[in-house]
C-alpha positions as a Markdown table, in Angstrom:
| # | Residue | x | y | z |
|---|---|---|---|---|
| 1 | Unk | -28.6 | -41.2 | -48.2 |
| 2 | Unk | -31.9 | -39.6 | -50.2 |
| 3 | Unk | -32.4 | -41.2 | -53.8 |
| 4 | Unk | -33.0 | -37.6 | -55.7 |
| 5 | Unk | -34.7 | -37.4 | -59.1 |
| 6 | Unk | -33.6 | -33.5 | -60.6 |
| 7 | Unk | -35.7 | -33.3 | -63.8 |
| 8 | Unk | -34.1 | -30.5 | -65.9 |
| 9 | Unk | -30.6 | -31.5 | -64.5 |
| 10 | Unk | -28.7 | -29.3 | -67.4 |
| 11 | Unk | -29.8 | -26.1 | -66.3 |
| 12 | Unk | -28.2 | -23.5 | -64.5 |
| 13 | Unk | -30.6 | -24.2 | -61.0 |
| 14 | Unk | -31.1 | -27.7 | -62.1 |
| 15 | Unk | -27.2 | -28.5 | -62.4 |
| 16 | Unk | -26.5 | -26.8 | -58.9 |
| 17 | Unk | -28.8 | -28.5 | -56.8 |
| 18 | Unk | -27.5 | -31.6 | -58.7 |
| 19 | Unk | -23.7 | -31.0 | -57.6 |
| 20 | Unk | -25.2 | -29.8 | -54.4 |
| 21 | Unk | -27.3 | -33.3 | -53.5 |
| 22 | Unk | -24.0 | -34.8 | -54.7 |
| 23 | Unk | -22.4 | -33.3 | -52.5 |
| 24 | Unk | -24.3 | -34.7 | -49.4 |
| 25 | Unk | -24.2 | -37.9 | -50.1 |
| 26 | Unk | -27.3 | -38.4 | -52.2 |
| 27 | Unk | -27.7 | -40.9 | -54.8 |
| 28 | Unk | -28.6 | -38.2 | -57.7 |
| 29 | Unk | -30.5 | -39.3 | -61.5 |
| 30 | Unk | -30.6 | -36.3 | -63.5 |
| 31 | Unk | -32.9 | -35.9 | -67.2 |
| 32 | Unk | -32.5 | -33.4 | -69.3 |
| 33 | Unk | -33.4 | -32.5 | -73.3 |
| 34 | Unk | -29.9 | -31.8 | -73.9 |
| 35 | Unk | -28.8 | -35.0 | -72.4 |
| 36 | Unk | -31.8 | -37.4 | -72.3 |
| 37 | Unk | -34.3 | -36.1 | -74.8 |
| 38 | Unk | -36.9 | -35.3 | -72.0 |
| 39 | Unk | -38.8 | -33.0 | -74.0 |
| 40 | Unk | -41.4 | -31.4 | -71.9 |
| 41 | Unk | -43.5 | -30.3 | -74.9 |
| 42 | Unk | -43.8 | -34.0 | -76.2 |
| 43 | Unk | -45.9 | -35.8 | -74.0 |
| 44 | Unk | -44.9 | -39.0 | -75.7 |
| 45 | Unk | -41.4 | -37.7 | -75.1 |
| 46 | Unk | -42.4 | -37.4 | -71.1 |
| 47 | Unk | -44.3 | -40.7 | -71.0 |
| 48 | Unk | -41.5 | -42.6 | -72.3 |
| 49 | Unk | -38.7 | -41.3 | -70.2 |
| 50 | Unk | -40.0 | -40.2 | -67.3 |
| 51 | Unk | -42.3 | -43.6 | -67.0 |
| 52 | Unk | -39.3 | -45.4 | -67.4 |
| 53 | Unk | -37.4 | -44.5 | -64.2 |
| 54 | Unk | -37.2 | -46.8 | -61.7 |
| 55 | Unk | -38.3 | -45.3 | -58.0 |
| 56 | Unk | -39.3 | -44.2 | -55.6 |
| 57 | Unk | -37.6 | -41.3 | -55.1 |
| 58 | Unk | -37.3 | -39.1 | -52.2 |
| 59 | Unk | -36.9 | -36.1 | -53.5 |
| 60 | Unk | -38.0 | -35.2 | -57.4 |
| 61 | Unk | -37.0 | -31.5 | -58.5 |
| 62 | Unk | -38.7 | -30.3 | -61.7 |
| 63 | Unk | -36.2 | -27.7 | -62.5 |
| 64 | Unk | -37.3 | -27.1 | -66.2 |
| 65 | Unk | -39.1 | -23.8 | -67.9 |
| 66 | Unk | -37.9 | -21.4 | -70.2 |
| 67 | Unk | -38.5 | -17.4 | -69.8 |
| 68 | Unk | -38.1 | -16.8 | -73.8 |
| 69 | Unk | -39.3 | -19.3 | -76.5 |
| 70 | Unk | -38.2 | -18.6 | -79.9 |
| 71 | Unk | -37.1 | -15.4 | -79.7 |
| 72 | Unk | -40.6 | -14.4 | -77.7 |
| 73 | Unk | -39.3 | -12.2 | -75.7 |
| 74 | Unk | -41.7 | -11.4 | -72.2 |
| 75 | Unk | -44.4 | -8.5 | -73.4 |
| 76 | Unk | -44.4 | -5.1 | -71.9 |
| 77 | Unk | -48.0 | -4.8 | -72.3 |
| 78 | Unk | -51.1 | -6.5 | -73.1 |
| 79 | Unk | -51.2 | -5.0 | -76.6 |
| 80 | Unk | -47.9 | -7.1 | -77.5 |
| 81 | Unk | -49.7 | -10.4 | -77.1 |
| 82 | Unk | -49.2 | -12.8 | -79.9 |
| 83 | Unk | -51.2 | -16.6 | -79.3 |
| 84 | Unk | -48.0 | -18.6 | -80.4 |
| 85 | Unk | -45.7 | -17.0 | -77.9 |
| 86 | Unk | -48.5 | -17.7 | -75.1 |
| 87 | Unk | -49.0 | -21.0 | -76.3 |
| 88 | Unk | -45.5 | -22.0 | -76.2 |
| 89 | Unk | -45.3 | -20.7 | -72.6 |
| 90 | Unk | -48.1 | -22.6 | -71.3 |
| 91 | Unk | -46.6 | -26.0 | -73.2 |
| 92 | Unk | -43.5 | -26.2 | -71.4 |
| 93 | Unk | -44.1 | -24.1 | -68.3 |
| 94 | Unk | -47.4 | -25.5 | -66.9 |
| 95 | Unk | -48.9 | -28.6 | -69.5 |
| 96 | Unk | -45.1 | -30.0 | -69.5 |
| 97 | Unk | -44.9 | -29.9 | -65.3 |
| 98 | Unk | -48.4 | -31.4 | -65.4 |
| 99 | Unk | -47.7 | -34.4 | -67.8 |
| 100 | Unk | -44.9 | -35.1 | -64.9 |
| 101 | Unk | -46.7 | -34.9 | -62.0 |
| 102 | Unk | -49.0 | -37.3 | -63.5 |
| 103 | Unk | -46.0 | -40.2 | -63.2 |
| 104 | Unk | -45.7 | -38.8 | -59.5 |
| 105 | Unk | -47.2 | -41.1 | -57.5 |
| 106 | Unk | -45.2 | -43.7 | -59.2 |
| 107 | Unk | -42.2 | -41.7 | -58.7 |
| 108 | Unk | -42.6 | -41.4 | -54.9 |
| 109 | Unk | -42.9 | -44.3 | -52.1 |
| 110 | Unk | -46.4 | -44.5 | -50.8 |
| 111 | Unk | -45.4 | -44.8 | -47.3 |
| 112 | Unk | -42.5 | -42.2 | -45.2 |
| 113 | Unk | -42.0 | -38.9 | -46.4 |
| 114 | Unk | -40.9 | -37.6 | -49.6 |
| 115 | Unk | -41.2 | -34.2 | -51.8 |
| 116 | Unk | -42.2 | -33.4 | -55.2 |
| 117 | Unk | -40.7 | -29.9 | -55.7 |
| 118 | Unk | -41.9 | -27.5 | -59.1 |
| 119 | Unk | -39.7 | -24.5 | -59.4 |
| 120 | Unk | -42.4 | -21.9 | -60.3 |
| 121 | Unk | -41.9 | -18.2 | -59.9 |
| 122 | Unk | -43.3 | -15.3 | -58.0 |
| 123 | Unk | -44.2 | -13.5 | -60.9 |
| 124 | Unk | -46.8 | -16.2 | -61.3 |
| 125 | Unk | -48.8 | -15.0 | -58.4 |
| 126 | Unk | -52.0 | -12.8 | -58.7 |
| 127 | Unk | -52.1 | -10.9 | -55.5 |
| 128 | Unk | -48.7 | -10.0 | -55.8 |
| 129 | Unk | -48.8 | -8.4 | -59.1 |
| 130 | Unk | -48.3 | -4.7 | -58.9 |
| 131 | Unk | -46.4 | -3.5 | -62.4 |
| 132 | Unk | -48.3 | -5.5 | -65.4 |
| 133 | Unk | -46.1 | -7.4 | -68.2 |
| 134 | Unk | -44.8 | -10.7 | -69.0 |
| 135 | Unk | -48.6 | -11.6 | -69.3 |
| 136 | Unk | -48.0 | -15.1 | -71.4 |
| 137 | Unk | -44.7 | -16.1 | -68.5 |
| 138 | Unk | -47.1 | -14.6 | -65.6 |
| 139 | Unk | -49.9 | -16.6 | -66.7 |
| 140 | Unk | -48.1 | -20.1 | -67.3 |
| 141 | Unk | -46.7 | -20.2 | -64.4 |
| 142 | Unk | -50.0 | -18.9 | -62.6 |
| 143 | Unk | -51.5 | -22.0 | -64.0 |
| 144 | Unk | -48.7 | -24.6 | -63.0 |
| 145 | Unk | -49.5 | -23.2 | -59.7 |
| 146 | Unk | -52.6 | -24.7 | -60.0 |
| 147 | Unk | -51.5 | -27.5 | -61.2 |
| 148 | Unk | -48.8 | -28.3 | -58.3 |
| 149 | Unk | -52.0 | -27.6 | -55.7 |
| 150 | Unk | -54.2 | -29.9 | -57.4 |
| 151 | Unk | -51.5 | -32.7 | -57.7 |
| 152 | Unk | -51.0 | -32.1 | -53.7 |
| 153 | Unk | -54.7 | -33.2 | -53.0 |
| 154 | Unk | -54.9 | -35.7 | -54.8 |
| 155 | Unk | -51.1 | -37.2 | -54.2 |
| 156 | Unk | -52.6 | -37.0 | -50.0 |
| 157 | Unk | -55.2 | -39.3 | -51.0 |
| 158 | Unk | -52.4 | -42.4 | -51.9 |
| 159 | Unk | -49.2 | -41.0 | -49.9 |
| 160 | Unk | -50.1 | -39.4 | -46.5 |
| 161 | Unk | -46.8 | -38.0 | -46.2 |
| 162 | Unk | -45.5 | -36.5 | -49.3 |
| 163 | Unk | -45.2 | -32.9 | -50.0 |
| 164 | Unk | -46.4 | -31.6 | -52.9 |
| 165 | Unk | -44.7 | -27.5 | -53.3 |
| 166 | Unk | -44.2 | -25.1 | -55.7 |
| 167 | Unk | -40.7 | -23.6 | -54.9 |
| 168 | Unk | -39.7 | -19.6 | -56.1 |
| 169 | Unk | -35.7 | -19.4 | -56.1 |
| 170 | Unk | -35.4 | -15.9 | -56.3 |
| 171 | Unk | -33.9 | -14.4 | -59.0 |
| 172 | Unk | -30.8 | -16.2 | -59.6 |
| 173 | Unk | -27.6 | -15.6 | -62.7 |
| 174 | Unk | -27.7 | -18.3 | -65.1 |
| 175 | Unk | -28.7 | -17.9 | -69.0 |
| 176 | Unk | -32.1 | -17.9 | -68.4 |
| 177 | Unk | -32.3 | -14.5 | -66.7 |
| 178 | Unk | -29.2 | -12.6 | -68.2 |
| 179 | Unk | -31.0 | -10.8 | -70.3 |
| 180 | Unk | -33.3 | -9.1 | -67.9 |
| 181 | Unk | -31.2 | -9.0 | -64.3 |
| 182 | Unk | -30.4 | -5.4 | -65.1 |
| 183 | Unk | -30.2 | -3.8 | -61.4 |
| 184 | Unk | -31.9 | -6.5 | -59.5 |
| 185 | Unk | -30.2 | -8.4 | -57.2 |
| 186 | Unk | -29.3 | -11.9 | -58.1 |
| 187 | Unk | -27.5 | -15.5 | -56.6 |
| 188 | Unk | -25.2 | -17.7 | -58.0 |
| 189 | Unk | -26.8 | -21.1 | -59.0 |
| 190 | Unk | -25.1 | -22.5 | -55.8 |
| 191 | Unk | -26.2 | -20.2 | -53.7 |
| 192 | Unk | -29.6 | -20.8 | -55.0 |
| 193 | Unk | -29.5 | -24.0 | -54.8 |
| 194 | Unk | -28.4 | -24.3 | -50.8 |
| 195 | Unk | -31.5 | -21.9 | -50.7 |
| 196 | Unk | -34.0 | -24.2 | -52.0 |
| 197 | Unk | -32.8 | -27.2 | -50.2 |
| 198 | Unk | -33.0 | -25.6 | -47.1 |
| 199 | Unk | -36.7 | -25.0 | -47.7 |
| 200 | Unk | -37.3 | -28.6 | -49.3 |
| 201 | Unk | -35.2 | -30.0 | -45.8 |
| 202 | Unk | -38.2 | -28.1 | -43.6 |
| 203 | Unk | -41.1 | -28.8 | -45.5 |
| 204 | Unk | -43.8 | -31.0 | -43.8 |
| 205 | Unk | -46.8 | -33.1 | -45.0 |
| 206 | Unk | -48.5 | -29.9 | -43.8 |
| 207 | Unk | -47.4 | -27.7 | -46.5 |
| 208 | Unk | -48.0 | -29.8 | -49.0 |
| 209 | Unk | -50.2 | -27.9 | -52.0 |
| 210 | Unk | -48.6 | -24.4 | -50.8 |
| 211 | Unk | -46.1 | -21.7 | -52.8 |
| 212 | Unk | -42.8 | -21.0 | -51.0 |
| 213 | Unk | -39.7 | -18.9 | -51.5 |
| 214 | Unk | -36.4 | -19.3 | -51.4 |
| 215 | Unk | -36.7 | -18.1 | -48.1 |
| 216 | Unk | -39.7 | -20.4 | -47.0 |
| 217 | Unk | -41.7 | -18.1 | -46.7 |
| 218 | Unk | -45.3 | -18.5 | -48.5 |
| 219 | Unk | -46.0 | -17.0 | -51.8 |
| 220 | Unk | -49.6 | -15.2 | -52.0 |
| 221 | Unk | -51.5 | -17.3 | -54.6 |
């Protein structure tokens, strides 16, 4: 039995990989905002709650992140860039992620191996941007990218065997994409979720720092 931390456990990804750790026997915490007050965005808020649980955990899932902010819908262009919207982005999507990763080596045991998973998107990656748009989302989540790497490096220095990833789920139906699934194709949240932890079940201290689908296969940077 895995003890499983799932940080953003209200969520539509969050709540299925929740049920689905459940499910296998694991012994599951979940925070949310909605059911904790884990605001991402407060780093007070963060400090408090998050450095408050009691580990080590062998799996922590940061499942949190928000497409649209206050109505901020993602920008067609460069023109429609307003500083608040890209602001807010980069607050929850890449400085809230960072302000947990900071409480990770507390979160995970220093010896055996564990995994400190950041759901992060593909639309964060640089190389693989072919169509423009969503410049504030793109951006945020290129940056928690860098965050999650940086965090592996250092994380080696103290715990030899954890894995530090950021994880792309595919695109997957729950609230936070209705809006713009139009014709792509999409997974349930369980689906998704039996996805991810298939990829999290394979990963080694080796691919610790990298950017993986929901496939496992590596995300160009």
């Amino acid at each position: 039995m895995a003890r499983v931390l799932i940080i953003g456990a209200s969520g539509g990804i969050g709540a299925a990989v929740a049920d689905a750790c459940t499910a296998r026997g694991d012994d599951v915490t979940g925070l949310s905002r909605s059911g904790d007050g884990l605001d991402l965005t407060d780093e007070a808020s963060v400090d408090r709650i998050v450095g408050e649980i009691s580990g080590p955990f062998d799996l922590v899932l940061l499942a949190t992140g928000a497409l649209e902010i206050d109505g901020a819908e993602p920008e067609k262009t460069i023109k429609a860039i307003k500083a608040k919207a890209m602001l807010d982005q980069f607050a929850l999507n890449a400085v809230g992620p960072a302000l947990v990763l900071r409480h990770a080596p507390d979160l995970l045991p220093r010896e055996g191996r564990s995994v400190f998973a950041v759901l992060s998107a593909r639309v964060g990656s640089i190389e693989d941007n072919r169509i423009g748009g969503w410049i504030s989302y793109r951006s945020a989540k290129a940056a928690v990218n860098q965050v999650v790497h940086t965090a592996a490096i250092e994380l080696a220095r103290s715990h030899g065997e954890a894995v530090c990833v950021a994880l792309h789920p595919g695109t997957v139906a729950t609230e936070f994409t209705r809006k713009y699934l139009g014709r792509h194709p999409s997974v349930a949240p369980e689906e998704a979720a039996e996805n991810l932890l298939g990829v999290i079940d394979g990963l080694t201290s080796d691919d610790s720092g990298g950017f993986f689908d929901w496939a496992g296969k590596a995300v160009p940077w």
